[in-house]
C-alpha positions in Angstrom: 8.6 -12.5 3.3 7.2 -13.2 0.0 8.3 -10.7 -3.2 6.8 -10.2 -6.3 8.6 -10.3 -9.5 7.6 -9.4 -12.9 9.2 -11.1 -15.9 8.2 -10.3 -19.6 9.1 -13.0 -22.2 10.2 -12.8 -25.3 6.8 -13.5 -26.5 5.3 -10.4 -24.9 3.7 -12.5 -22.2 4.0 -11.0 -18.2 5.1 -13.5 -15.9 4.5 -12.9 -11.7 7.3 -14.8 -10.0 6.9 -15.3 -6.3 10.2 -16.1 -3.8 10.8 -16.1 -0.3 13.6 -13.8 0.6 14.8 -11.5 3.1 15.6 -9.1 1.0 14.5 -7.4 -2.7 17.2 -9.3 -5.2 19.7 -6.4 -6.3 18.8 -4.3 -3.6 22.1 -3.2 -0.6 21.3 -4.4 3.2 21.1 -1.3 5.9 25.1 -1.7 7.6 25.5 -2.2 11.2 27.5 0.9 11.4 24.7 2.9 9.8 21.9 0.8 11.9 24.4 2.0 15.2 24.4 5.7 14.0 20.5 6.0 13.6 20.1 4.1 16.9 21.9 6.7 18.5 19.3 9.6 17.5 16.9 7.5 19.7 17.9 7.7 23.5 14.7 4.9 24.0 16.8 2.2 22.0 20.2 2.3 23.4 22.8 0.7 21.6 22.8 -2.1 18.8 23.8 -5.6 19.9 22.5 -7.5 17.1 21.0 -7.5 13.4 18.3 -10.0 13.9 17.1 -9.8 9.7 18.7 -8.2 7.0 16.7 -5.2 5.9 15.1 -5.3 2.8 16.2 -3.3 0.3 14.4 -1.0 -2.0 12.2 2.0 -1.8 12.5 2.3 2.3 14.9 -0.6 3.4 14.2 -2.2 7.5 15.7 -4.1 9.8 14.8 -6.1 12.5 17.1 -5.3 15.3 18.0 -6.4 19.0 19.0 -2.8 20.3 19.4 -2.5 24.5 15.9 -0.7 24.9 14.6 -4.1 22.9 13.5 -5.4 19.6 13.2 -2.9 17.2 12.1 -2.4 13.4 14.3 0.7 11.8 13.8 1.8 8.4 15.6 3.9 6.2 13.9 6.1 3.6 15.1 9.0 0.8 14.2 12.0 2.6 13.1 13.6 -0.6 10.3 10.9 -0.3 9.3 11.3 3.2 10.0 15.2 4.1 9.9 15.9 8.0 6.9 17.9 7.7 4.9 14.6 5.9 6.4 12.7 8.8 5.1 14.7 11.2 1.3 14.8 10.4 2.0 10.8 9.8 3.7 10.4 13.4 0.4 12.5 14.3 -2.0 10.4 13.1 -0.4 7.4 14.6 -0.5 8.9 17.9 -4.4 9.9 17.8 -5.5 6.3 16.5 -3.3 4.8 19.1 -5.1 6.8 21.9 -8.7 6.0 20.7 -7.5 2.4 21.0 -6.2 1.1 18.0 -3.1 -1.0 17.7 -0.5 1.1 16.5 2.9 0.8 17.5 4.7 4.2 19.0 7.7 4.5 17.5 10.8 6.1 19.0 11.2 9.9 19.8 14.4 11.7 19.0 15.4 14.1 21.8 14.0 17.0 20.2 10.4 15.2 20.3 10.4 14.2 16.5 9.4 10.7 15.5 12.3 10.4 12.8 16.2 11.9 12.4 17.4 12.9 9.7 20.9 11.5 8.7 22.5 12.7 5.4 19.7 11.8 2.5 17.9 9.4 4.7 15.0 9.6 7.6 15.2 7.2 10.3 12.7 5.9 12.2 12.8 3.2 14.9 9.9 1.2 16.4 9.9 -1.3 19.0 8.6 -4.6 17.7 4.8 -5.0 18.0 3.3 -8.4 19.5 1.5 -10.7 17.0 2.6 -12.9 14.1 3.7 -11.6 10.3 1.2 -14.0 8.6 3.5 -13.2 5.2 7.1 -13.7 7.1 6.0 -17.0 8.5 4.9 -17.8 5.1 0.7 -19.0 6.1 -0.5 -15.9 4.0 -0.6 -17.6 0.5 -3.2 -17.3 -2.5 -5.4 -19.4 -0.2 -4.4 -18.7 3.7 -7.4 -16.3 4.5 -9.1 -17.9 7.4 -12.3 -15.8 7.7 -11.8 -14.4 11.0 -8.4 -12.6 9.5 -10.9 -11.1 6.4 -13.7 -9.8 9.1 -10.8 -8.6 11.3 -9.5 -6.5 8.5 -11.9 -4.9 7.6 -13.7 -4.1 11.0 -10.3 -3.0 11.8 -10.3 -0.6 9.0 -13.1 1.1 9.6 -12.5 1.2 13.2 -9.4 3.5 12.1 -12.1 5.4 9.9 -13.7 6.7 12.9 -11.3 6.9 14.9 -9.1 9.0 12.1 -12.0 11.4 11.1 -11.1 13.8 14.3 -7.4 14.4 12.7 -7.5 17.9 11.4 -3.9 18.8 10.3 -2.9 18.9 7.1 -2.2 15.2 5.7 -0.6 16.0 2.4 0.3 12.2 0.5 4.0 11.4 0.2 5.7 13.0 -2.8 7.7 9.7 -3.9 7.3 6.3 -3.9 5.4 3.3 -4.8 2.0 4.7 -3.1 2.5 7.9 -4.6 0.0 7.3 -7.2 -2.7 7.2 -4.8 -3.1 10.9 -4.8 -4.5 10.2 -8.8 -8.2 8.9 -7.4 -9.8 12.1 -7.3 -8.0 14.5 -10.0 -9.8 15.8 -12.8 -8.1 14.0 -15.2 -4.9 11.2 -15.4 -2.6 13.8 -16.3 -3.5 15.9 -13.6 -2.8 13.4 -11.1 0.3 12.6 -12.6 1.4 16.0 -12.7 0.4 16.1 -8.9 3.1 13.6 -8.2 6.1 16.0 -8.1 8.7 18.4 -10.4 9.1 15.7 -13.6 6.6 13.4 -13.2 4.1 15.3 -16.4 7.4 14.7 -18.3 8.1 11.2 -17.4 4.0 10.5 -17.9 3.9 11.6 -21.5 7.4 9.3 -22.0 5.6 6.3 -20.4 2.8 7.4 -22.7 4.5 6.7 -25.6 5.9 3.6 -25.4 4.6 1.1 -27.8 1.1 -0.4 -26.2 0.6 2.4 -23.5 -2.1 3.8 -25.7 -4.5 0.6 -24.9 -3.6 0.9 -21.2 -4.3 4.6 -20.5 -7.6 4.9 -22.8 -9.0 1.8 -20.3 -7.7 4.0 -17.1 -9.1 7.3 -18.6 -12.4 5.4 -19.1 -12.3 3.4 -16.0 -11.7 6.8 -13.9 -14.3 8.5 -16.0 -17.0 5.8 -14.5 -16.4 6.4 -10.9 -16.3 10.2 -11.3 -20.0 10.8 -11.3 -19.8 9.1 -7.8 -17.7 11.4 -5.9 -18.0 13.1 -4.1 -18.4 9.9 -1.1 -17.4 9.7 2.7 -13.8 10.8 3.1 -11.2 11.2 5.5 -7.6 10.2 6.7 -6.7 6.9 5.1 -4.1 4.3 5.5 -3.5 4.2 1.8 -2.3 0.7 1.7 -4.1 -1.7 4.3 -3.6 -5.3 2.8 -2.7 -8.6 4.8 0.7 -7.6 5.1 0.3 -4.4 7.1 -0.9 -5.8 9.9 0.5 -8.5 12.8 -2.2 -10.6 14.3 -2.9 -13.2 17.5 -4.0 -16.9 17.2 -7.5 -16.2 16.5 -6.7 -14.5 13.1 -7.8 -11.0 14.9 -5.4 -7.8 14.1 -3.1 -7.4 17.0 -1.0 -4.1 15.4 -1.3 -1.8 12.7 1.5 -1.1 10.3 2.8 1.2 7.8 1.0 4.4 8.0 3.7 5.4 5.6 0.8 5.9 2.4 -1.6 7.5 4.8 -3.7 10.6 2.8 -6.9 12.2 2.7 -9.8 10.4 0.3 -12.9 8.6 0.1 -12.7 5.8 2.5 -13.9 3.0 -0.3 -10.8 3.6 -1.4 -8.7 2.0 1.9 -11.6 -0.6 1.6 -11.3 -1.5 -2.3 -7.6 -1.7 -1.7 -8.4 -4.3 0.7 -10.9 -6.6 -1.2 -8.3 -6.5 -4.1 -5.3 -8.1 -1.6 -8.3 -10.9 -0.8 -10.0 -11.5 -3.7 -7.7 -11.3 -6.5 -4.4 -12.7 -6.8 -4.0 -10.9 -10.4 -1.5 -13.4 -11.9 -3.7 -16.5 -11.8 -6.8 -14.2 -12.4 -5.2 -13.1 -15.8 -4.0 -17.0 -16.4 -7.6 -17.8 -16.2 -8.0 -19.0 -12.6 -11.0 -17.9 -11.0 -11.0 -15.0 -8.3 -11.8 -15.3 -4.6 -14.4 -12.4 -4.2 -16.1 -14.7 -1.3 -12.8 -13.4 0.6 -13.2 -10.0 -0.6 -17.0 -9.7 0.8 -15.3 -11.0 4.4 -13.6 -7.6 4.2 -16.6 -5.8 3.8 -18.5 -7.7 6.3 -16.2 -7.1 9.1 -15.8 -3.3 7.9 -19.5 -2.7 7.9 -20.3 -4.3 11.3 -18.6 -0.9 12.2 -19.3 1.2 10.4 -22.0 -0.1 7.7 -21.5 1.5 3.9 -24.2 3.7 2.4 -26.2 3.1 -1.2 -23.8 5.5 -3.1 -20.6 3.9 -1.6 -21.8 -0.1 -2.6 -22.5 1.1 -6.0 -19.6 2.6 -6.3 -17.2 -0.2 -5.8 -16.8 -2.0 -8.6 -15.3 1.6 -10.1 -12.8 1.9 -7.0 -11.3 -1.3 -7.4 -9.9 -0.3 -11.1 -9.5 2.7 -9.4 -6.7 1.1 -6.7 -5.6 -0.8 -10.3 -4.8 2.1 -11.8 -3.2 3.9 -9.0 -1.2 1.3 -8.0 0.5 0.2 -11.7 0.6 4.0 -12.6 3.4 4.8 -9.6 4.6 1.4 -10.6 5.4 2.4 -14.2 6.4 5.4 -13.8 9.1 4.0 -11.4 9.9 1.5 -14.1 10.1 4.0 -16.9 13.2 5.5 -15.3 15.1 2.1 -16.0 13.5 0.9 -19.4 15.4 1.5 -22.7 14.0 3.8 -25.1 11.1 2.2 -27.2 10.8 -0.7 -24.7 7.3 -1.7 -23.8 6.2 -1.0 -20.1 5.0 -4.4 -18.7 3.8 -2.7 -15.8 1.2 -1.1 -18.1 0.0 -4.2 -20.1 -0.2 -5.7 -16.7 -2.9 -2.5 -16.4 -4.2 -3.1 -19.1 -5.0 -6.7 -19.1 -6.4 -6.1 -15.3 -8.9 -3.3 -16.6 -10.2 -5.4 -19.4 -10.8 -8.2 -16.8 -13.0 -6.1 -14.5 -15.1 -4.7 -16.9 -15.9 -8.4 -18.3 -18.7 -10.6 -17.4 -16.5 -12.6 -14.7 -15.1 -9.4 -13.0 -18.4 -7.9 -12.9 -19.5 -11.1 -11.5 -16.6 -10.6 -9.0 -17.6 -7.0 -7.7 -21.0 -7.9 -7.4 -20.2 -10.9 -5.0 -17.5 -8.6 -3.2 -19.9 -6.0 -2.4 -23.2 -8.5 -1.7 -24.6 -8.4 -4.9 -25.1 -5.1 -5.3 -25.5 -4.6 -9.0 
């Protein structure tokens, strides 16, 4: 597995740092005796007999486990993040996208039916392992391992789980915690507004990542970024994944998509959103983009090729592309900082938010102009 570090110099200058790990540095390992006790909510799995990776740590630390009923994945997250009820609808969705033929793994039912227990502050959930390889744990999925068949698997896969997802009806309410938890922000009135939507606090902890010295230039470049795709909406929505990238997904030798992971962002939106998420993971790998290194927006376009051989995109939704990718930008870095803000000293700079910043400027130039126009087939 490859992390992501950010590192600010002295000099002001954001540095991305990438290392292969098994687990997030700083972060504790899930215990066998607590892997054994949320094993034993799952009659399926039968007992533990081996930790076959240390689970990485963070947000919602997994393990890969060798349990009696098989190989298993089990993950561990706060249940303040992932209530039962959100759990539910997301066990749910799974279920219906599995019977109309995509490749998502079941995961584990407790006795009582429920795809999750609940032990102490955590929810457990345990999935048998799904066939395919982990492009990113065997370490092919680099800045330049994106053979085209995985790009036009992607994204036909995507919309495939468009269709298949636009028959859900329940309620699909984002999760209230996180580092996806900004997604909810794409379609708020305003950026404050979709802060405040992220839970008791969050208005409070916006306005103190506000004022932290160079904010200002980040959040007037959101405001106005969010400002240009609001004339847009409203465009085709439905149940998303909320974070489909190259990592979410196991695939066979011919670089097609063999399981779908991680439902865990899934919400309701415009479905350019799911697909501008995507054809960012391709196309830009943002810390040689900002060090001047061009883009790959050829890879991006094989996401939107293999999405619209589905399910092809109207007029309204091509145009408005280049506005959902700062969109995803914006999203994604504001949960980021507002994570980091907890842990920053007072009157630090937020080098999550110059990271925003410096992305924004870049895709309103000439060159990332350029890039969305190529992504999305020239479309000006």
């Amino acid at each position: 597995m490859f992390l992501e570090r950010t590192v600010q110099t002295a000099d002001g200058k954001v540095n991305r740092v990438m290392r292969r790990s098994a687990k997030i540095p700083g972060s504790a390992l899930l215990s066998r005796a607590q892997l054994s006790a949320a094993l034993s909510a799952f009659p399926e799995a039968g007992a533990l007999v081996r930790v076959l990776a240390g689970g990485s740590g963070g947000f919602a630390p997994a393990a890969r486990v060798r349990a009696r009923g098989g190989v298993l994945w089990v993950r561990r997250a706060p249940l303040a993040a992932r209530p039962p009820e959100r759990l539910r609808a997301q066990s749910a969705l799974g279920a219906l996208l599995a019977a109309r033929g995509l490749p998502v793994p079941r995961p584990l039912l407790t006795p009582a039916g429920d795809a999750f227990a609940v032990l102490g502050d955590g929810i457990w959930t345990a999935t048998p392992e799904a066939p395919g390889r982990d492009l990113y744990r065997d370490g092919e999925a680099g800045d330049e391992a994106v053979p085209e068949a995985v790009g036009l698997s992607l994204g036909a896969t995507l919309a495939r789980l468009h269709l298949a997802a636009a028959a859900f009806a329940a309620p699909l309410d984002p999760a209230p915690a996180g580092p996806t938890a900004g997604l909810r922000t794409v379609e708020s009135p305003t950026l404050e507004e979709g802060i405040r939507a992220l839970g008791p606090g969050a208005l409070a902890r916006g306005a103190r990542l506000a004022s932290r010295p160079g904010a200002a230039r980040a959040l007037d470049l959101a405001r106005g970024a969010r400002e240009a795709l609001r004339p847009r909406l409203p465009l085709p929505s439905g149940p998303l994944h909320g974070d489909w990238h190259r990592a979410n997904a196991l695939y066979g030798p011919g670089g097609e998509v063999t399981a779908v992971l991680d439902l865990d962002a899934c919400f309701r939106g415009p479905w350019l959103f799911d697909l501008a998420r995507l054809a960012d993971d391709l196309a830009f790998t943002w810390w040689r983009v900002l060090r001047g290194a061009p883009p790959r927006p050829d890879r991006g376009a094989l996401a939107l090729a293999g999405y619209a051989s589905v399910r092809p995109l109207s007029r309204a939704e091509e145009e408005a592309l280049p506005a959902m990718l700062a969109a995803f930008r914006i999203d994604a870095r504001i949960a980021a900082a507002l994570a980091e803000d907890e842990a920053l000293p007072e009157g630090a700079p937020s080098a999550v938010l110059d990271r925003l910043g410096a992305e924004l400027e870049w895709l309103a130039s000439g060159p990332g102009r350029d890039a969305a126009r190529a992504i999305s087939g020239g479309v000006p």
